[in-house]
TIMI-2910 file (N, C-alpha, C, CB; in pm, 1 decimal, decimal comma, always signed):
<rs>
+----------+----------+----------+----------+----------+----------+----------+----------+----------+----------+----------+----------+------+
!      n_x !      n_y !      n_z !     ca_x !     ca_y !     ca_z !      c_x !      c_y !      c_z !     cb_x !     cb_y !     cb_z ! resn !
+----------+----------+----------+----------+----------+----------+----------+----------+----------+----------+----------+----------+------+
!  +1227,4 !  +8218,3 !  -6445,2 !  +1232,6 !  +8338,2 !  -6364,9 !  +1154,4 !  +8314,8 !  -6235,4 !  +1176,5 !  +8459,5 !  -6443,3 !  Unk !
!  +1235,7 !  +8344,4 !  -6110,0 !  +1149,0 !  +8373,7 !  -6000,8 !  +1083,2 !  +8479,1 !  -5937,2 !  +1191,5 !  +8342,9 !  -5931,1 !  Unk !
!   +964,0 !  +8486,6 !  -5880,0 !   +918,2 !  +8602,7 !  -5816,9 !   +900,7 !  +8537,0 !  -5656,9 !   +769,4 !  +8667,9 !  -5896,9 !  Unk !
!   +956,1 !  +8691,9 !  -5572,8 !   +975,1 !  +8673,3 !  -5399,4 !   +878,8 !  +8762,3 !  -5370,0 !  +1131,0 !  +8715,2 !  -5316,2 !  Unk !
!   +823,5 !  +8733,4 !  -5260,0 !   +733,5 !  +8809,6 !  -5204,1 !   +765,7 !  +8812,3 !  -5060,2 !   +601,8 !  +8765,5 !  -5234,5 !  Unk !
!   +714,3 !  +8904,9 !  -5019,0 !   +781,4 !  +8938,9 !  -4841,0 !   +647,1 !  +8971,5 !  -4794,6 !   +916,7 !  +9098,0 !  -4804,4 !  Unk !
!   +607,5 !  +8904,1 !  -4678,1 !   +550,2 !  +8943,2 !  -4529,1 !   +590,7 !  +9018,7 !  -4462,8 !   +546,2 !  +8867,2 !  -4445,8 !  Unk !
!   +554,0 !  +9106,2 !  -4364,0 !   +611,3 !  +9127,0 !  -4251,8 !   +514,0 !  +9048,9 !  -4101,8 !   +627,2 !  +9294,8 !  -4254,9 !  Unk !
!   +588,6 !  +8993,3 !  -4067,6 !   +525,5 !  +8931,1 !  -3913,1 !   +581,2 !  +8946,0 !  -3798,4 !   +514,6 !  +8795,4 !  -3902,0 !  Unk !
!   +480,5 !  +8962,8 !  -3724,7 !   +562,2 !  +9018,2 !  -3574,3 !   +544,3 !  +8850,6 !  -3468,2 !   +437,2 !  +9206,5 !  -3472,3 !  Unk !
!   +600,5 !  +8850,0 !  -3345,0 !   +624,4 !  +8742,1 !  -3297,6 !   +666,7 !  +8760,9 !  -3196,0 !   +684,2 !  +8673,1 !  -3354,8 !  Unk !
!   +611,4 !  +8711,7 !  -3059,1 !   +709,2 !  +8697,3 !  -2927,2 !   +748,5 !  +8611,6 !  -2880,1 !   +681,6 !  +8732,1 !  -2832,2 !  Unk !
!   +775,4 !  +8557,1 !  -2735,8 !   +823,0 !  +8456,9 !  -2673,2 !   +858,0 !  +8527,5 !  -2532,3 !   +939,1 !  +8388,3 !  -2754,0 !  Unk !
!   +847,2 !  +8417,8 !  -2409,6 !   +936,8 !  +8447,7 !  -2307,1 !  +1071,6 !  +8410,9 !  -2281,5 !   +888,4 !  +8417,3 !  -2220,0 !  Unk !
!  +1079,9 !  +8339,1 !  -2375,5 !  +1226,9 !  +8239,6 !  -2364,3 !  +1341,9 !  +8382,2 !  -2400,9 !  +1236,4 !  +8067,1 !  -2527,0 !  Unk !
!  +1301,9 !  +8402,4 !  -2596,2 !  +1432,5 !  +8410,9 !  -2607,6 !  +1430,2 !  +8492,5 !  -2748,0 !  +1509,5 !  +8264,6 !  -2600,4 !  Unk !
!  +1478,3 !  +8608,9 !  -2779,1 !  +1461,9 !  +8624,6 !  -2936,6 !  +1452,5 !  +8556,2 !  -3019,4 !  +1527,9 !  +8669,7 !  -2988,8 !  Unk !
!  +1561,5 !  +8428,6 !  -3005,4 !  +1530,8 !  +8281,6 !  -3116,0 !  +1414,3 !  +8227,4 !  -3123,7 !  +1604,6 !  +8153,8 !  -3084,6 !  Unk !
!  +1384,8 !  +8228,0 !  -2977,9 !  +1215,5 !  +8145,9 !  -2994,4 !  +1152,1 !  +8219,3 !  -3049,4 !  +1120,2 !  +8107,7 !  -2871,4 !  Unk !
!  +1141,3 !  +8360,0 !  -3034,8 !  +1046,1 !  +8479,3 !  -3120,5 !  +1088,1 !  +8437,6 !  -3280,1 !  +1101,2 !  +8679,1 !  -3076,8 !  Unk !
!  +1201,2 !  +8453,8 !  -3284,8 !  +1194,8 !  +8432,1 !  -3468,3 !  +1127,9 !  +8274,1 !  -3513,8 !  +1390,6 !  +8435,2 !  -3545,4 !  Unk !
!  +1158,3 !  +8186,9 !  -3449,8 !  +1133,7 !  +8068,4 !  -3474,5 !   +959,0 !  +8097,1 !  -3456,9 !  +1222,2 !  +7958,0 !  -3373,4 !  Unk !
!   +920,8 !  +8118,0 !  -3409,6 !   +774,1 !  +8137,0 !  -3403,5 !   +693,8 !  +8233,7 !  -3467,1 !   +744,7 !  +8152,7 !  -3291,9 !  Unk !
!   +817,8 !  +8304,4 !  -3544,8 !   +749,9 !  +8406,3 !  -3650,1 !   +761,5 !  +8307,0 !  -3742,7 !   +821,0 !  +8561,7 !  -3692,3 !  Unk !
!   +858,2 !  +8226,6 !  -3744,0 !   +884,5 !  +8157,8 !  -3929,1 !   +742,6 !  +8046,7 !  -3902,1 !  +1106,8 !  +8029,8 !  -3975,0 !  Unk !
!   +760,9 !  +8003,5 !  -3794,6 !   +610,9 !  +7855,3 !  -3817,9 !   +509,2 !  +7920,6 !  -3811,8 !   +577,1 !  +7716,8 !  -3689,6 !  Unk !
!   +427,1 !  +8033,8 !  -3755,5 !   +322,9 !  +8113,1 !  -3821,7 !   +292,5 !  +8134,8 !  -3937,3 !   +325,1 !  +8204,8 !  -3797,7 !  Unk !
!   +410,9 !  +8240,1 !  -4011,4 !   +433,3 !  +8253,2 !  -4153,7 !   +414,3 !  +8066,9 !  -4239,6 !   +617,5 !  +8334,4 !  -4165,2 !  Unk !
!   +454,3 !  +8046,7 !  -4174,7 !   +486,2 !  +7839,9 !  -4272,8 !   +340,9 !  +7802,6 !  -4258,1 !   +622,0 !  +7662,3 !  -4154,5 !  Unk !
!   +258,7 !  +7825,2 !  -4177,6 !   +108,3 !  +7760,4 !  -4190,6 !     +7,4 !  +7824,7 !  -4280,3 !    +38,6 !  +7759,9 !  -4055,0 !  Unk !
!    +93,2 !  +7948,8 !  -4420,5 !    -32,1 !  +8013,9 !  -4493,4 !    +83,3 !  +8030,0 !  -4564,9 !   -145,3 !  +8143,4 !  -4440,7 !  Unk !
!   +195,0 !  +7995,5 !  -4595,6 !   +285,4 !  +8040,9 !  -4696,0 !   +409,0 !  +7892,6 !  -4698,7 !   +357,4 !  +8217,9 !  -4640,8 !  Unk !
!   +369,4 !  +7899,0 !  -4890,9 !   +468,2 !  +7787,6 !  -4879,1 !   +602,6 !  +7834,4 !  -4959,0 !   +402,9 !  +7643,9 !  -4943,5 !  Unk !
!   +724,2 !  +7758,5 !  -5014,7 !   +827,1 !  +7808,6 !  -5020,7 !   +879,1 !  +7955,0 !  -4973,1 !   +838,4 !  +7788,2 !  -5122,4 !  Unk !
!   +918,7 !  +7943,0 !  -4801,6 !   +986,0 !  +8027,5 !  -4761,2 !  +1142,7 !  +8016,2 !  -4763,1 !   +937,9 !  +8043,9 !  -4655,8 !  Unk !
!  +1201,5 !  +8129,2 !  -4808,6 !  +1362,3 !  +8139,3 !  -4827,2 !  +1432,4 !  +8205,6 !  -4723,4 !  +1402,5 !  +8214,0 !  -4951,8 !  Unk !
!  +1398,6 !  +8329,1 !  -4677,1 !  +1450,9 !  +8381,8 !  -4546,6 !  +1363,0 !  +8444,6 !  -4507,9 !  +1564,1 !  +8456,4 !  -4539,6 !  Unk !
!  +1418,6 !  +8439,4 !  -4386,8 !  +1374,8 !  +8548,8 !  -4279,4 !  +1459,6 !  +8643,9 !  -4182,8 !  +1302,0 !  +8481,7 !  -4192,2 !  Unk !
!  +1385,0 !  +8770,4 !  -4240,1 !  +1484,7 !  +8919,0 !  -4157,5 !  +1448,4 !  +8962,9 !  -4081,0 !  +1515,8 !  +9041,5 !  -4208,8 !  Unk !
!  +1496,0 !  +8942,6 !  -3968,4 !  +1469,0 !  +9011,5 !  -3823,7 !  +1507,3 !  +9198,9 !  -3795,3 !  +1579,5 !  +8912,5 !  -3712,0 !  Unk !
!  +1369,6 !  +9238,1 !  -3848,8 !  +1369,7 !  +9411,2 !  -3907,6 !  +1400,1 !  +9511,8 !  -3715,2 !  +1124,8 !  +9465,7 !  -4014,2 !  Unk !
!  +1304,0 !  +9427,4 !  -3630,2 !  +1325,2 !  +9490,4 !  -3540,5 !  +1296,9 !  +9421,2 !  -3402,2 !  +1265,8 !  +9595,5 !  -3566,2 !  Unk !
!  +1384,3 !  +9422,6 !  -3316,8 !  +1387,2 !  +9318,6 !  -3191,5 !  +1344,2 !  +9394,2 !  -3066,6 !  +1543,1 !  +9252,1 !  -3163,1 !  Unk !
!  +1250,7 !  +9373,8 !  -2932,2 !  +1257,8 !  +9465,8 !  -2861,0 !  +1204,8 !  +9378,4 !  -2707,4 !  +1172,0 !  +9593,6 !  -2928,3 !  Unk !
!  +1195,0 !  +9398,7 !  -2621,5 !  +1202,5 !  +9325,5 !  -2533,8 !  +1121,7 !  +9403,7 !  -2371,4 !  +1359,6 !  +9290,2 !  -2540,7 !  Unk !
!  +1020,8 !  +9346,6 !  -2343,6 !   +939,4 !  +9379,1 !  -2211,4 !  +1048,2 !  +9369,5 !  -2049,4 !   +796,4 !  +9242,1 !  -2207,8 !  Unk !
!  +1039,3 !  +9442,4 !  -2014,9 !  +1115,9 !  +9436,0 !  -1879,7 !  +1036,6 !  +9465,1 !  -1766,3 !  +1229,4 !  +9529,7 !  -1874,2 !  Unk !
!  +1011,6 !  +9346,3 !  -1687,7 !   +966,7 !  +9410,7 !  -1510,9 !  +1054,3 !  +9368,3 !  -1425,7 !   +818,0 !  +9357,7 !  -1434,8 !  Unk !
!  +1036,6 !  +9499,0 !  -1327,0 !  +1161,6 !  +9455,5 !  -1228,5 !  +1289,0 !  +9449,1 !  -1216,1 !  +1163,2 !  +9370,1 !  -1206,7 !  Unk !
!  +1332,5 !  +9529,2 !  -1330,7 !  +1465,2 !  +9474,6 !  -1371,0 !  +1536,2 !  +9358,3 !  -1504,8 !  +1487,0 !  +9419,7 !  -1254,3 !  Unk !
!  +1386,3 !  +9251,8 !  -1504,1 !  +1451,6 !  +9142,9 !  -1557,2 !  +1347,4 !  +9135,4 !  -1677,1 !  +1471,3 !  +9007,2 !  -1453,6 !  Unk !
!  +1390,2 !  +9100,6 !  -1783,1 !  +1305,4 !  +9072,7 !  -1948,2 !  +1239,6 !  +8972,2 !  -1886,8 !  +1399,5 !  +9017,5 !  -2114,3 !  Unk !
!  +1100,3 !  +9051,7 !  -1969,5 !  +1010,6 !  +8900,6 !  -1944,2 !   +949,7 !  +8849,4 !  -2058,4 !   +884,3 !  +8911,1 !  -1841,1 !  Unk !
!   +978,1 !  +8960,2 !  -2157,4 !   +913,3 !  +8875,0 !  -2339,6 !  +1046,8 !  +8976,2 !  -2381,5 !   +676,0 !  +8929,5 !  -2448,5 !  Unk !
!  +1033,3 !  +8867,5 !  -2491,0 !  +1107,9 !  +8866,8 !  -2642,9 !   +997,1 !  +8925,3 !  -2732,5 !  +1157,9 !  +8697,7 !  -2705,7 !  Unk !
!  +1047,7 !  +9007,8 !  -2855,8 !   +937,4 !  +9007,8 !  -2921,3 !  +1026,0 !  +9101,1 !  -3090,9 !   +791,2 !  +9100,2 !  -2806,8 !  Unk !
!   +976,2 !  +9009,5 !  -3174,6 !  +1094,6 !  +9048,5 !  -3344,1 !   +945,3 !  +9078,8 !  -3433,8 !  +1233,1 !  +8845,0 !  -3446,7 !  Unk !
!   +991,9 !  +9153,9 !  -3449,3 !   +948,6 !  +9227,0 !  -3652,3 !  +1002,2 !  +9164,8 !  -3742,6 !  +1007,1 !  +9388,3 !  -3711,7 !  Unk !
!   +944,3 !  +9052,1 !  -3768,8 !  +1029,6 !  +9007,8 !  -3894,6 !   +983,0 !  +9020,9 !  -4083,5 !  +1044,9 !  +8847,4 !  -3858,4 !  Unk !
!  +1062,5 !  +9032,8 !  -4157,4 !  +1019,9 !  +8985,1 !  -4280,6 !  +1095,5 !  +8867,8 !  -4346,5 !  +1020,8 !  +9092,1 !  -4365,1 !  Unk !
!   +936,8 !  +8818,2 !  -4391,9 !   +988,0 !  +8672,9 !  -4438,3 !   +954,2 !  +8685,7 !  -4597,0 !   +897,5 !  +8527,0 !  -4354,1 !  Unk !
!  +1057,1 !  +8621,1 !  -4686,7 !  +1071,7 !  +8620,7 !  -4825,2 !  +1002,6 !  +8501,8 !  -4831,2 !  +1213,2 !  +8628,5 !  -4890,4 !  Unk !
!   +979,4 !  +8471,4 !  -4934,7 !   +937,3 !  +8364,1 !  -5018,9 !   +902,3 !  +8353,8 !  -5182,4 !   +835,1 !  +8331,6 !  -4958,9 !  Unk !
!   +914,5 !  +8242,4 !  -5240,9 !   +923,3 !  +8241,6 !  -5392,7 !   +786,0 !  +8193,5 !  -5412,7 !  +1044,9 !  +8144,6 !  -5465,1 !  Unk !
!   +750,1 !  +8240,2 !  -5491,9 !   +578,5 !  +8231,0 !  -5609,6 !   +614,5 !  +8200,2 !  -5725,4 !   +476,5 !  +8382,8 !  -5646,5 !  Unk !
!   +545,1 !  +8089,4 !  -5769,1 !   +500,9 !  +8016,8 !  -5910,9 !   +512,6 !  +8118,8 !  -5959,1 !   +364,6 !  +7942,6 !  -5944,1 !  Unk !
!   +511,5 !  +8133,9 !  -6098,3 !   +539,7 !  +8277,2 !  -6189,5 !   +375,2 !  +8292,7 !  -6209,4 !   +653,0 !  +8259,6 !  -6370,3 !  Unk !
!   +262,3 !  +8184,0 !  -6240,0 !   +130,7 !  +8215,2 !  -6229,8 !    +50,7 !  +8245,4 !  -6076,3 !    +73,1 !  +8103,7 !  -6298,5 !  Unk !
!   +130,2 !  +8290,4 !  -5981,6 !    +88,2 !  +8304,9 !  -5887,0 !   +115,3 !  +8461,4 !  -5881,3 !   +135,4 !  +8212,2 !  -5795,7 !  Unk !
!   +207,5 !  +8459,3 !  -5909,8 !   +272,8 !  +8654,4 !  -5877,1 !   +185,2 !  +8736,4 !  -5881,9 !   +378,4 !  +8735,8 !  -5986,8 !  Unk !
!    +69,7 !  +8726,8 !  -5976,8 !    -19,3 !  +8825,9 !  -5981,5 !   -161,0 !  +8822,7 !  -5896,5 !    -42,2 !  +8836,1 !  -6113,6 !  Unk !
!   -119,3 !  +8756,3 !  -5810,4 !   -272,5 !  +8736,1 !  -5698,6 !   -258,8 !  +8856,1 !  -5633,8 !   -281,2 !  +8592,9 !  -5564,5 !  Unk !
+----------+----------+----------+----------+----------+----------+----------+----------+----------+----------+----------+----------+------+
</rs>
């Protein structure tokens, strides 16, 4: 039997929503190991001038726990 556990992490970038998610998942990856997905809950984006200048995602990231881990 597996047990998933979910984060939620937030994340920006100037590039690009991708870079925002991609930089939510390697955050999440440096304190969490077996990650399975990641859901991009909410996307939203800084504008001056007219033109976006950050990216920035709400994400939740799943991941699976040892069955003796579940209860930490």
């Amino acid at each position: 039997m597996s047990i998933v556990k979910v984060i939620e992490v937030i994340a920006g970038s100037e590039k690009s929503f991708s870079d925002a998610t991609q930089k939510a998942l390697e955050e999440a990856s440096k304190s969490v190991k077996n990650i399975k997905s990641i859901n991009i809950k909410n996307m939203n984006a800084n504008v001056e001038n007219g033109k976006i200048v950050s990216y920035g995602v709400n994400a939740k990231v799943s991941f699976e726990v040892e069955p003796h881990e579940a209860h930490a």
